[in-house]
N, C-alpha and C positions, 0 to 999 in steps of 0.2 A: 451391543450395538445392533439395531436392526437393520436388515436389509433396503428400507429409506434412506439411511439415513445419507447426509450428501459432504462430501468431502471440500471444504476450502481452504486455502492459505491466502490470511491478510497479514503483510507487511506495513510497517508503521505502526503496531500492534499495543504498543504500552500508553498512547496517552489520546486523546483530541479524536480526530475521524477515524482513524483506524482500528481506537480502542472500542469506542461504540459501533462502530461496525460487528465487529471480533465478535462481543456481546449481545446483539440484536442478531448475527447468525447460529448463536449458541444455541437461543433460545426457541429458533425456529429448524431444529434437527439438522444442525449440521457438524459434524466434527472439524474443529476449526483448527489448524493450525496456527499459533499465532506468532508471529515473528518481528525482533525486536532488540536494542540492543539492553535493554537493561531488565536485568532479574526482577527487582523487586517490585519495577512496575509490572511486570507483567504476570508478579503473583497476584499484585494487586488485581489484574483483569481476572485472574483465575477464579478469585477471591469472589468478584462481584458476577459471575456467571453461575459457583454456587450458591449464591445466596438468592441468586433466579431462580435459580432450579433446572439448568439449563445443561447442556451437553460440555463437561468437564472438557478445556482444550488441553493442547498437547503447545507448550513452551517451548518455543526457538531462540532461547540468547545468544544472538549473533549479528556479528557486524555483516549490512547487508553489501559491503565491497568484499568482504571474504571469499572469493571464488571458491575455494575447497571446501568451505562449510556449507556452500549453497548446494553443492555437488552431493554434500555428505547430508544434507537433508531431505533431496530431491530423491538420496536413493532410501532413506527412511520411511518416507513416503510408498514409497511405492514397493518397499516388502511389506509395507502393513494393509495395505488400501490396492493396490496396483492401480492407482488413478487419482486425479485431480478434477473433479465438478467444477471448481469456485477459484479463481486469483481475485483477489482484490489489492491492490497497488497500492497505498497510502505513504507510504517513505519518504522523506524527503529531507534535503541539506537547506537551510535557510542560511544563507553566507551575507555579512553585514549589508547595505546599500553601498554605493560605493559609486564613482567617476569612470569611467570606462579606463582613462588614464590614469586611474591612481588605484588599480584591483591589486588586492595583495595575489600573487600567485599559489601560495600553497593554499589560499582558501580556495580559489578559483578551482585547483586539483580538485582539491578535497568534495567542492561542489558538483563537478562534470561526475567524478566515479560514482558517488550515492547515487545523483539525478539523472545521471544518463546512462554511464558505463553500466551501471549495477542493471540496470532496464534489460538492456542486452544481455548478461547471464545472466537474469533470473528466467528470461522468457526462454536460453538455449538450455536449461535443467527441467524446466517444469513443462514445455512443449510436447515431451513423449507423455508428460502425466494427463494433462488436459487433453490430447489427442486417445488416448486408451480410454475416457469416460464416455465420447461417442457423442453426447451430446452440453459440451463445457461450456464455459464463460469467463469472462476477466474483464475487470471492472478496475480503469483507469482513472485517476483525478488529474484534470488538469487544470490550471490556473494560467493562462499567457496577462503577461504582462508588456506589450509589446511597445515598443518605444515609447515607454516612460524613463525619464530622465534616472538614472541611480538606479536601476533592477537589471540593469543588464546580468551579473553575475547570478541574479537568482531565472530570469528568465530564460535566457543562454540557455544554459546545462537541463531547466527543468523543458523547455520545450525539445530539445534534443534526446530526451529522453521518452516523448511523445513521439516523435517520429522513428524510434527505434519500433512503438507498440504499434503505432500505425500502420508502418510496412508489414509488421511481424502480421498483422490482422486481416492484412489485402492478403497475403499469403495462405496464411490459412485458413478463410472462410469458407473451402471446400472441403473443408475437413469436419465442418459441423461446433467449429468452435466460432461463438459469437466474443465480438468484443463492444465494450461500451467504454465512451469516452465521458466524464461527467464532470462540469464544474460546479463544486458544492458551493452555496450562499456566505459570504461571510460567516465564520465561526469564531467564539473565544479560546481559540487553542493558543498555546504557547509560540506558536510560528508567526500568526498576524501578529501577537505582542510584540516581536521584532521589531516590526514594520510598520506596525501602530500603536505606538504605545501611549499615546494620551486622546485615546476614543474610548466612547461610553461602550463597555462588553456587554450592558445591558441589553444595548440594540440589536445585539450579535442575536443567530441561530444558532441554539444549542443544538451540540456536538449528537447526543439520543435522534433529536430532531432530523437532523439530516442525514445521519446513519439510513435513518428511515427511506429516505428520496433513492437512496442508493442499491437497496436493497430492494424496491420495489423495481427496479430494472432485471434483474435478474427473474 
């Protein structure tokens, strides 16, 4: 590794935005952490950053509500690197549509700790890593859905999870860490499929595509 080279961790990492992100910072010298919860996708990213020709990443299979693994990756990080350059945010719980009165509770959980809770300790593990680089960045996606009928459950928890990185952002601007907030264009990921599942994905922006939009922020 040379002494360029720049250090990130993007979550969301195995499939859609996160994984073409992952892959598009490989390739422009960054050692990527990638984190996610499944193995095999995320050999698959490995898979496709050598066949780039790109900066081999380093595999995080983990659930990102795990407090103790996030702990136990944050301090991985930083006996190897002693620093964090890059967050990239991509993770996300996509919880059925649903009536306000009629949410199932254990998704509703399930949705708050991914899309919000998890916000809040990823940002209180990797804050000393991002602040040791001097001059970091983190790069948010968000999506508001704001009083649309049926999104309350995905809106809720994922904007609550934005005003976790918000405040965490007014905070530490003094510290030389920028943050960007960005909402990507329609994609054909698995998550819109959810939500829209009888639209043409033709029409959609490939996943590569706006990897691209994101990384020129940085």
């Amino acid at each position: 590794m040379t002494t360029e080279t720049r250090i990130a961790l993007v979550t969301g990492a195995s499939r859609g935005l996160g994984f073409s992100i992952a892959r598009a910072l490989a390739g422009q010298n960054y050692q990527v952490w990638a984190l996610a919860r499944t193995q095999g996708a995320l050999e698959e990213l490995d898979d496709a950053i050598a066949a780039d020709g790109g900066i081999r990443p380093t595999l995080l299979p983990l659930n990102i509500t795990d407090n103790a693994a996030l702990e136990r990756m944050a301090e991985a990080i930083h006996q190897r690197h002693g620093r964090l350059d890059l967050l990239v945010h991509c993770a996300i719980n996509a919880p059925h549509l649903s009536p306000v009165t009629h949410l199932d509770a254990r998704s509703l959980d399930t949705a708050f700790a991914v899309n919000a809770r998890a916000v809040q300790t990823l940002l209180a593990v990797t804050d000393p890593l991002l602040g040791a680089a001097g001059n970091a960045s983190a790069v948010f996606v968000t999506d508001s859905q704001e009083a649309k009928a049926l999104w309350s459950p995905y809106h809720a928890t994922k904007e609550a999870g934005i005003a976790f990185a918000r405040a965490w952002a007014a905070e530490r601007e003094k510290a030389g860490i920028t943050a960007h907030f960005h909402r990507p264009p329609p994609m054909p990921t698995a998550t819109r499929a959810r939500f829209y599942p009888s639209e043409n994905r033709d029409e959609l922006t490939p996943c590569a595509e706006a990897a691209l939009q994101v990384v020129s922020l940085i």
